[in-house]
N, C-alpha and C positions, 0 to 999 in steps of 0.2 A: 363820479367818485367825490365823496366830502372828505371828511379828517378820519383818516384810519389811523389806530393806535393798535401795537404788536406791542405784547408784555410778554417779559422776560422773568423770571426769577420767582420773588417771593410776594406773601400777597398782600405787604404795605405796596409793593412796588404796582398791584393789581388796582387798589384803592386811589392810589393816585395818577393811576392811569385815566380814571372817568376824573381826577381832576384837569389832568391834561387837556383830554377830547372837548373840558368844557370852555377852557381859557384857551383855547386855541381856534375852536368855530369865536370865540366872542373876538378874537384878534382877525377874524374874517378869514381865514384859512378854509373856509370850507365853499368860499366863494370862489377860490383860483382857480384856473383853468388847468387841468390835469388832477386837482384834490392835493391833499397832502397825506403822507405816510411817516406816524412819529415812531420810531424804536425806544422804545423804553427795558434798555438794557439791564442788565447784571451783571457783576463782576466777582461771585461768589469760588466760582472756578473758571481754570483756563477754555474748559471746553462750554463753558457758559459765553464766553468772551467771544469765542469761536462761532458759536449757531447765530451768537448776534450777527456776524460779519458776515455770516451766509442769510442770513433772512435777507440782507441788505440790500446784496447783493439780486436776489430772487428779488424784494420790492421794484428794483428798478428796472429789472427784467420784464418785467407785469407792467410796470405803470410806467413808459418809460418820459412822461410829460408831469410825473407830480412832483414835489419837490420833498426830499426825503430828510429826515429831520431825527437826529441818533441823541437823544438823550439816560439817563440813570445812572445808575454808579459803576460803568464800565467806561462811558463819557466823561464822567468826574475823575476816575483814577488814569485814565488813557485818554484821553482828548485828542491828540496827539495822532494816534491809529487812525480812531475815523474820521480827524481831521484832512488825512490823506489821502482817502477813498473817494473817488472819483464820482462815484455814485452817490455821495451824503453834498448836503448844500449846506447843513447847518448843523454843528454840536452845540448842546445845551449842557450847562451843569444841574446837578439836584434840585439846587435854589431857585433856580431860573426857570425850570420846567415848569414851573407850577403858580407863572406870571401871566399875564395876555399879553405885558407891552415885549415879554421875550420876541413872542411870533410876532408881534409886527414890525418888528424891526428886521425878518428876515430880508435875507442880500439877496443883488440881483446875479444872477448867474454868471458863471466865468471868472470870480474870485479866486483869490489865492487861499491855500491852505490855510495859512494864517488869520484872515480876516472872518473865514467862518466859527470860529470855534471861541465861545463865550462862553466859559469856565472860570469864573472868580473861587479862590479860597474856603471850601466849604467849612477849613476848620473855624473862619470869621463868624461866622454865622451863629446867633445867640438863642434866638427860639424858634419855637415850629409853633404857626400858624394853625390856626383849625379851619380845615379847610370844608367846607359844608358840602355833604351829596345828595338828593334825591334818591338817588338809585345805584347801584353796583350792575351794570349792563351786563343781563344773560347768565345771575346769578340768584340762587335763592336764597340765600345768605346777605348780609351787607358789611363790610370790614369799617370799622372806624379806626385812625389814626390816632391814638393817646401819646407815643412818644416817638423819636428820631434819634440817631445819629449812636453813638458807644464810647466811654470812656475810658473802656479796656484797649488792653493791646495782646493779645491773643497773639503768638509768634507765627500761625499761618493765614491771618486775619486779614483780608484789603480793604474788608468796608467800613471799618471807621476813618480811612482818607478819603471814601463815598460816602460817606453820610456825614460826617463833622462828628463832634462832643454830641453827649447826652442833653436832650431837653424836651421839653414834655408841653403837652398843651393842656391848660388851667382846665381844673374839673367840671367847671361850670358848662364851658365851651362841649365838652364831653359826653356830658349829659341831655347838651339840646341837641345836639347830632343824633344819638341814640334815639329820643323820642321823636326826631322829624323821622327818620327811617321806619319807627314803629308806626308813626302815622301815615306815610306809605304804601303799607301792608306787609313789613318785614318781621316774620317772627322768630329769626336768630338775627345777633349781630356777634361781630370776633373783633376783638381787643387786637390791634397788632401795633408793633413798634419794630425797631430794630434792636434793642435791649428791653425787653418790656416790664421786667420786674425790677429797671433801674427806676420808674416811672416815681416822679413827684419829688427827688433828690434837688431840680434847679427850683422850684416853687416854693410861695411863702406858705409856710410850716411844715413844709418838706411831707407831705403826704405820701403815702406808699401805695401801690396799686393794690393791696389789698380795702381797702378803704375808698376808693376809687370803684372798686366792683360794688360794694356796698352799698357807696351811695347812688350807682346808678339802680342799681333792683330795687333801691328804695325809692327814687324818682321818678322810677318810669315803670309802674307795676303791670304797666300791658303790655310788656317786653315780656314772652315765654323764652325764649330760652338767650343765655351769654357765655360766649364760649371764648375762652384767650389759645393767643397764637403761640408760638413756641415760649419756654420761660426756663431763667434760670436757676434749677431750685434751688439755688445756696444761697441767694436773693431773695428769698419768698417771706414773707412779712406774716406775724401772728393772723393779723385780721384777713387774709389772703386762706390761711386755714384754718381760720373760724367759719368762713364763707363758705368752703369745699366741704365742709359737716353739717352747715346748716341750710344751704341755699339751694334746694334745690332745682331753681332756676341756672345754678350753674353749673355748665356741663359737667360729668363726670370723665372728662379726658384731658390731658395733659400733654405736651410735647416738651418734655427736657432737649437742652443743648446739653450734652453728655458730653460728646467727641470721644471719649475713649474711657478704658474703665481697668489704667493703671498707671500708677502712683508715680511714677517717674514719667510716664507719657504726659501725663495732665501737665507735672510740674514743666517740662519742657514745652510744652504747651502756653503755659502760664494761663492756666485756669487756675482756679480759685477753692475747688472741689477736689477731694480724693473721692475713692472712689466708695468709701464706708460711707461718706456724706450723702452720695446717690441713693446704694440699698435704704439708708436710715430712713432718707425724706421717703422712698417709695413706700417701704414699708409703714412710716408713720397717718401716709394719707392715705392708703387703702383701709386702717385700720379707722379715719375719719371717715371715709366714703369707701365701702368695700367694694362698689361696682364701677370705683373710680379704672379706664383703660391707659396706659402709657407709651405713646410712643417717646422717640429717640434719634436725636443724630447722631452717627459715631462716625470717624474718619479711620480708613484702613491704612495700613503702612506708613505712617508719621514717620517724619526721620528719624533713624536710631533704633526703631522698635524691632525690638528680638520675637521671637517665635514666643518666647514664655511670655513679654508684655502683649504681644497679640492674646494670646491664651487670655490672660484677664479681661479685656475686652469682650471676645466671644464669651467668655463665663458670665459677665456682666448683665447680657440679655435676660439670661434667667432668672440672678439674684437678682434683681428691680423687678422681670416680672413683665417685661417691654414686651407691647405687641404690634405696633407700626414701625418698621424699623426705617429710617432714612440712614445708605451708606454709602461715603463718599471715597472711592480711593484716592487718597491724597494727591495733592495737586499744585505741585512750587511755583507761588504769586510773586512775581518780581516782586521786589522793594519788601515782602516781609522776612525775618528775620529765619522761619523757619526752610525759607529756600535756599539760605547758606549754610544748612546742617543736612549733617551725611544723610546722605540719600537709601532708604530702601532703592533694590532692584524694582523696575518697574512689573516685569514680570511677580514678580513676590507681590507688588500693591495690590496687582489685578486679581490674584488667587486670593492674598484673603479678605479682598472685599466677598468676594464669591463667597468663604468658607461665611463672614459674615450675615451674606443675604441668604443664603439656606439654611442659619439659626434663626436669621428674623423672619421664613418662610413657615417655617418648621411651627415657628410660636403662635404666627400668625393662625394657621391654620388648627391647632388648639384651639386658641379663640372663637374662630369659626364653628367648631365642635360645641364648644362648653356654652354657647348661647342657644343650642337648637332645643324647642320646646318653651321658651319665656318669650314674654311679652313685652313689646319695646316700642317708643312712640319714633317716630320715623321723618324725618322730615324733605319732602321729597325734591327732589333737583332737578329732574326732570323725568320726562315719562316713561315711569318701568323703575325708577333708579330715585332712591332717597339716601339717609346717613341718620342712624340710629343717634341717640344721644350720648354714644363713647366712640361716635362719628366710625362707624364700621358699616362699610359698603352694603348696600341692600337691594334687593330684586320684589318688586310689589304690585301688583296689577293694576292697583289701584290708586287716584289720587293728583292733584294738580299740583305744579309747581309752588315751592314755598307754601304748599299746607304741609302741620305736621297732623297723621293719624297713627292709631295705634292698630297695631298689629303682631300677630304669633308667627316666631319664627318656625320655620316647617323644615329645616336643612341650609345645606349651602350648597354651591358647586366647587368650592374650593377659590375661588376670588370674593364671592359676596356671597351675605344671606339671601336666600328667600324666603320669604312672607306673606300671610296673608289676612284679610280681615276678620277673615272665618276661623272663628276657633273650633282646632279639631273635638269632632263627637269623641 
């Protein structure tokens, strides 16, 4: 066994996983006797928190001579926890992860709690690093890192004390990443950050990721397709929808951070968006891109929320027009501010996330409907299984990983399309 790396969460956190795996064999970790097993946590919800602390646990069970190594933003906001696990040799913070000299400074066994767990202040921390990848291990896609950490304070939010302040990595650096990956053989990459359309607010002339999209399709014009990872659209910049109507190198799919879709939820929230703001943006970029697809996060049972602020919520779905839905039922994160307001019943959270995920099932499979018969380029993930260009699951006989081909949709089964290269007689 060498350096195994378990990811948790979202998929900046997946990107700099193969950063990890790389600064951690270079710190010789792949040379020790037993290997090593790094968790690269999440701390998005409690029951995220949780599956980390059971992987951990199973790690050590399985390997019980490697030395287990808990870092990401559940180490950053709890240190503390898996400091005391019996099982873990070494907590890492954000910053740290993503060192060689972290891992070689790992300790020798039999330490106290305290001496394993190196966590410095991530709110110190001033820029993100561009960190260079070859490859995204076991994916046909490749993620690039453009920016870090949140300026918001969102009342149910823990990961801007996981990730620090907002900062961004300079365009340039952005742009040779993209093209070593295209040179590669990768022919999607995804934009991801932690705030992604704060992107270019700490740099000189404050660039916005719209312009940032721009200039990579204009840099790297053997990049077929660029797809961004979730974004906030009340953040979204003219040239960001100049881009979505003219580029069509970029994807026609969106993932909003919604969280909910009423006007007192938001504000207790302290989001930044009503919920007119939502319909308008949706409405205004399908009207740029009409084949543009929309997913969605929305959190179920917020404190406070009555039955009619639910109501607006689930209405939500349809007025935007959402068809991947992501729903969380709410979930009280020590130290924010939304786990000392009155509590929905937990039984109520868990019903209308339910009532929630059979609107966004409902929509979903519309979708699935409303595509059968048109022609879609596809690009494949692995064998039997690609993602259309509004990223909707597909079934295809044909095709090697990371080639995109084009093909007619024939039906679905009610999860994915299926397609073929044969267009029906």
């Amino acid at each position: 066994m060498a350096v195994d790396v378990l990811t948790f969460g979202c998929r900046l956190n997946a990107y700099e996983s193969e950063v990890i795996k790389r600064e951690a064999d270079a710190a010789g970790l792949s040379a020790l006797q037993g290997g090593a097993v790094i968790v690269n946590t999440c701390a998005v919800t409690a029951e995220a928190v949780r599956q980390a602390r059971q992987a951990i646990r199973k790690a050590r069970r399985e390997h019980p001579e490697a030395r287990i190594i808990v870092t990401g933003c559940a180490a950053q906001t709890e240190p503390g926890t898996f400091g005391a696990m019996d099982e873990v040799d070494l907590v890492l913070g954000n910053e740290e992860k993503l060192k060689a000299n972290s891992y070689r400074a790992l300790p020798d066994f039999g330490i106290n709690r305290f001496e394993k767990v190196r966590v410095n202040d991530i709110m110190e921390v001033r820029e993100t690093a561009s960190h260079m990848v070859d490859a995204i291990e076991g994916r046909a896609r490749a993620f690039v890192q453009v920016q870090n950490g949140c300026d918001h304070r969102c009342t149910f939010c823990i990961i801007p004390y996981g990730r620090g302040n907002s900062r961004s990595v300079p365009m340039g650096a952005v742009v040779d990443q993209v093209r070593r990956l295209v040179e590669n053989g990768y022919a999607e990459v995804v934009l991801t950050g932690v705030d992604l359309t704060s992107y270019g607010a700490d740099l000189p002339g404050t660039p916005k990721l719209g312009r940032l999209v721009r200039t990579i399709l204009r840099q790297v014009p053997e990049l077929r397709r660029l797809r961004l990872s979730s974004i906030d659209s009340i953040e979204a910049d003219a040239d960001l929808m100049a881009a979505l109507a003219e580029e069509e190198r970029l994807m026609p799919h969106l993932h909003l951070s919604l969280q909910a879709g009423d006007d007192m939820v938001l504000k207790r929230m302290k989001r930044r968006h009503l919920r007119a703001d939502s319909i308008r943006f949706c409405e205004e970029v399908r009207r740029l891109r009409p084949d543009v697809v929309f997913g969605a996060d929305i959190i179920a049972g917020f404190p406070t929320e009555t039955e009619e602020m639910f109501e607006n919520s689930l209405r939500i779905v349809e007025e935007c027009g959402l068809t991947h839905l992501h729903v969380f039922p709410f979930s009280p994160r020590e130290g924010t501010p939304a786990a000392r307001m009155p509590q929905v019943a937990r039984d109520m959270v868990k019903e209308r996330a339910a009532r929630l995920r059979a609107a966004g099932d409902a929509a979903y499979q519309r979708h699935l409907v409303s595509l059968g018969g048109t022609r879609q380029r596809i690009l494949i993930e692995r064998d039997g299984l690609g993602r259309t260009e509004g990223f909707t699951l597909a079934a295809i006989e044909t095709g090697r990983p990371g080639e995109i081909v084009e093909a007619f949709v024939t039906g679905h089964d009610g999860e994915r399309l299926t397609a073929t290269i044969r267009e029906a007689a």
